[in-house]
N, C-alpha and C positions, 0 to 999 in steps of 0.2 A: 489360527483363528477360524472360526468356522463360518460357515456361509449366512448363516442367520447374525451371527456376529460384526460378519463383514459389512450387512446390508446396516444394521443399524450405526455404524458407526460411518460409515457413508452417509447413511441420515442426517445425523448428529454436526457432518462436514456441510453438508447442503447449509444444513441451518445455519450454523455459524455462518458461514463464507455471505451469505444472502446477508444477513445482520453489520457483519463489517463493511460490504461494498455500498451499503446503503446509510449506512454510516458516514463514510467516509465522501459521498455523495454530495455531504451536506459541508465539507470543511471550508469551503471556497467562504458561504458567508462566515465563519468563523473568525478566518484569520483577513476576513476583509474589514473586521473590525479593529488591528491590531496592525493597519495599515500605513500608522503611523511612529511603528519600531521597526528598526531596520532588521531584515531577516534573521542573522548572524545572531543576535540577542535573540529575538522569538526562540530560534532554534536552541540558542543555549538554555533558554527558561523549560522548554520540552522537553530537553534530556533531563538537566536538576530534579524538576518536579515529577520527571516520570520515575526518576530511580528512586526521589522518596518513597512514590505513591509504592512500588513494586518492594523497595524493602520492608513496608508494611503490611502489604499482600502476601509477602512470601512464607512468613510463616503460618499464618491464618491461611493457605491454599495446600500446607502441607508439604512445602517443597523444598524444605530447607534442607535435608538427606540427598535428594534429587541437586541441588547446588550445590553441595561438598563433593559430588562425585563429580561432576561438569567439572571443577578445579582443578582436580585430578588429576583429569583428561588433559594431556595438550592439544592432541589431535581437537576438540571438543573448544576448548580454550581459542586455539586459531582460526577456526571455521566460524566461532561469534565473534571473535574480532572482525574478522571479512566479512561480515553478515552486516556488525555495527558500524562497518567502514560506508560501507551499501546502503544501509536505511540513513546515514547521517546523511552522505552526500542527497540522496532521495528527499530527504527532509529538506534540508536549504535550496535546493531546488524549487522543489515543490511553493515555501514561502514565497519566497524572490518573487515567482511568477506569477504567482495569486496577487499579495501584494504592490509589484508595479502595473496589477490592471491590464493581466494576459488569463484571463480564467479559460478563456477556448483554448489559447495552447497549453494550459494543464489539459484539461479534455481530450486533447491529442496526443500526448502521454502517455492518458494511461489508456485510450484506444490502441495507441502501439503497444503497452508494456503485454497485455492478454496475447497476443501476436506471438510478443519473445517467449512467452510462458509455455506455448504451445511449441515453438520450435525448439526451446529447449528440452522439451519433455519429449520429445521423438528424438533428438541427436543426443541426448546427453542420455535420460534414462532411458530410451530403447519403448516410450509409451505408442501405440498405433492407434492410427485413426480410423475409421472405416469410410468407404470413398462419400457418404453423405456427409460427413465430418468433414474430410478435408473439400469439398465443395464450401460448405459452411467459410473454412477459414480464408482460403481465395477469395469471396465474396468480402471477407470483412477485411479482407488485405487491401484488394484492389478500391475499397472506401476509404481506406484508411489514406492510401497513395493518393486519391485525386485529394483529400483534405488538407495534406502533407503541402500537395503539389498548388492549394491552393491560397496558401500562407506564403506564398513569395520568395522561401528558401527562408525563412524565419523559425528553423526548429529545432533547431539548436537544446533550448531548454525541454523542448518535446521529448528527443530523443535519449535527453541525459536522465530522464526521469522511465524513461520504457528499460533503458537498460540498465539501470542502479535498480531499479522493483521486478525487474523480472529474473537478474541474477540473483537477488535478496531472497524469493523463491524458491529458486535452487539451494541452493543453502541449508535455508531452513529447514526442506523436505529430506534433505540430504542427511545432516547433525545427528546424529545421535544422541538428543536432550530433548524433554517435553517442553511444553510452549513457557508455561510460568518461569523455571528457573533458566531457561534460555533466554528468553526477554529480558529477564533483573540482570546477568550478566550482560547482555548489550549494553544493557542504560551503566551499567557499574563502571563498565569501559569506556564510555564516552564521558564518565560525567565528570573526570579531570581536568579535559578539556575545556568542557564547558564554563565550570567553575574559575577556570585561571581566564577564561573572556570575560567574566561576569567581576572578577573582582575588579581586574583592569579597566575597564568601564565602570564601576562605584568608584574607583580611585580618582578617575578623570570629573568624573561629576556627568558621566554622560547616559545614566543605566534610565531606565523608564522605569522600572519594577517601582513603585512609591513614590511616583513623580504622581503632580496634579492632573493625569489626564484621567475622563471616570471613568470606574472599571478597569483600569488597563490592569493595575495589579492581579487585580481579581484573575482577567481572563488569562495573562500569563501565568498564576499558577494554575488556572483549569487546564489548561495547555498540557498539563503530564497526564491529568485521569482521560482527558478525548483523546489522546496520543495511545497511552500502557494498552487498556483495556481493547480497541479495536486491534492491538498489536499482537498480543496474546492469544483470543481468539481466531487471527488471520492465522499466527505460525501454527494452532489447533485445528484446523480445516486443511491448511495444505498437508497435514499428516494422514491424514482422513481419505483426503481425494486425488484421483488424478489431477497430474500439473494442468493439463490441457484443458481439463475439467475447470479448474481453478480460475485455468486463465481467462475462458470464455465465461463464465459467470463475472467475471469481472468489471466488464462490460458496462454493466451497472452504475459503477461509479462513476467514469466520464461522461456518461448520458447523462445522469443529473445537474454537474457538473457544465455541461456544455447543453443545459438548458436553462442554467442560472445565466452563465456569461451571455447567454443569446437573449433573453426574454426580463431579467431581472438585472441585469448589470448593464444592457444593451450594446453590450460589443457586437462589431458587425456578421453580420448575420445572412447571407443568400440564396439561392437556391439552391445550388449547387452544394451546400453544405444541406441543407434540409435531406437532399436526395442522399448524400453518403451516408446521413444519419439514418434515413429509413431501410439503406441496404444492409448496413450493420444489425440495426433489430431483426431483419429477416436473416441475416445470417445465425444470429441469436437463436431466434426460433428453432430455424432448421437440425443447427447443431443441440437443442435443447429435446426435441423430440424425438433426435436420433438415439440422446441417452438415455431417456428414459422405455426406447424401447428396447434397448441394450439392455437396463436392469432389472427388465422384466419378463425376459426370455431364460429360460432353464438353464440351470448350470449343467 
């Protein structure tokens, strides 16, 4: 790939990855609406509906040559299994937490998960950082730690969610499969499962999907297109960009996230949490300046 090639398809990554973390930003009220199904369903109604919406996409995207070879592949086959193992656990996570009315410790999350992203991408693929960079990530460590440290030992679902999405990263960047027919195979692999939860509860009389609550139907099958679409696009940027890159842009999303749960959902809220919050945006900064004065120095 050539240098002009490279720079625009790092573009093309910027943009993306800005579009999904800000997306995803926004899930907390999403599924604060659907507060009243228990996770396990949400989650199964997300796979179902996300592998319809993707077996629809897949060939209107082109990709349907691109999935017969992924088939092929075991090597390719195993590595989206462990990818689908990742973003499932990641998912029921994620709901649980939102839904019993912990939106800050999603927040904490996925301020940990950018962290794993970064260490992963120095110990696993060998990415380096330059020492303004790793000033940067110290600084959004050490916030992350006093936030950690100021949850009471309550983080549990914190930490299950930084490292299910920042090995799910790995993965992805790692595969040898483009974003669309890598996605369809996750949701293809999960949606067995799903489905034998889903009938089991229509059997029992217990499913929500067409119950009288309003909306609820509606929003658990929107549940697959806000799921596929930011999903597709994510694993398309981490092909794009550095992990580390990745990770710290990511940022993004728990700061919206843990301004909902602070100001809009009114969970507690102190100083001492405002203060980590402001050293991580500066950490943001820092490391954000550093790259782009990185991508604008001579090859």
């Amino acid at each position: 790939m050539s240098t002009i090639d490279q720079a625009r398809s790092q573009r093309v990554g910027l943009l993306l990855a800005l579009g999904v973390f800000l997306t995803w930003g926004l899930f907390p009220s999403y599924f604060k609406l659907l507060a009243a199904v228990p996770a396990v369903e949400v989650l199964s109604h997300r796979i179902v509906w996300s592998a319809v919406f993707m077996a629809v996409l897949l060939p209107l995207g082109g990709g349907v040559a691109a999935f017969r070879r992924a088939l092929r592949d075991g090597r390719v086959v195993g590595l989206i299994g462990l990818s689908a193992l990742l973003i499932g656990v990641n998912w029921l996570t994620y709901v649980a937490t939102i839904t019993s009315g912990h939106v800050l410790e999603a927040s904490l999350g996925y301020f940990l998960a950018p962290l794993t992203n970064v260490a992963l991408g120095r110990l696993v693929l060998g990415e380096r950082l330059t020492r303004l960079q790793l000033v940067a990530c110290l600084m959004a460590l050490g916030a992350v730690a006093a936030l950690a440290f100021g949850t009471e030992g309550e983080i549990w679902r914190a930490l299950v969610l930084a490292i299910s999405f920042g090995f799910y990263g790995l993965v992805r960047k790692t595969v040898r499969v483009e974003a669309l027919p890598g996605n369809t195979l996750e949701c293809f692999l999960l949606v067995p499962f799903a489905a034998i939860y889903l009938a089991w509860q229509a059997a029992a009389g217990t499913i929500h999907f067409g119950a009288a609550l309003p909306g609820t139907s509606t929003l658990l099958a929107l549940s697959g297109v806000v799921t596929a679409v930011p999903l597709i696009a994510y694993a398309a940027a981490a092909r794009r960009l550095k992990l580390s890159t990745l990770g710290l842009m990511q940022f993004l999303t728990p700061s919206m996230a843990f301004l909902l749960g602070a100001f809009v959902y009114g969970e507690p809220f102190g100083r001492t949490k405002l203060a980590c919050f402001a050293v991580i945006w500066t950490a943001l900064a820092l490391y954000g300046r550093e790259t782009v004065r990185l991508a604008r120095r001579p090859a």
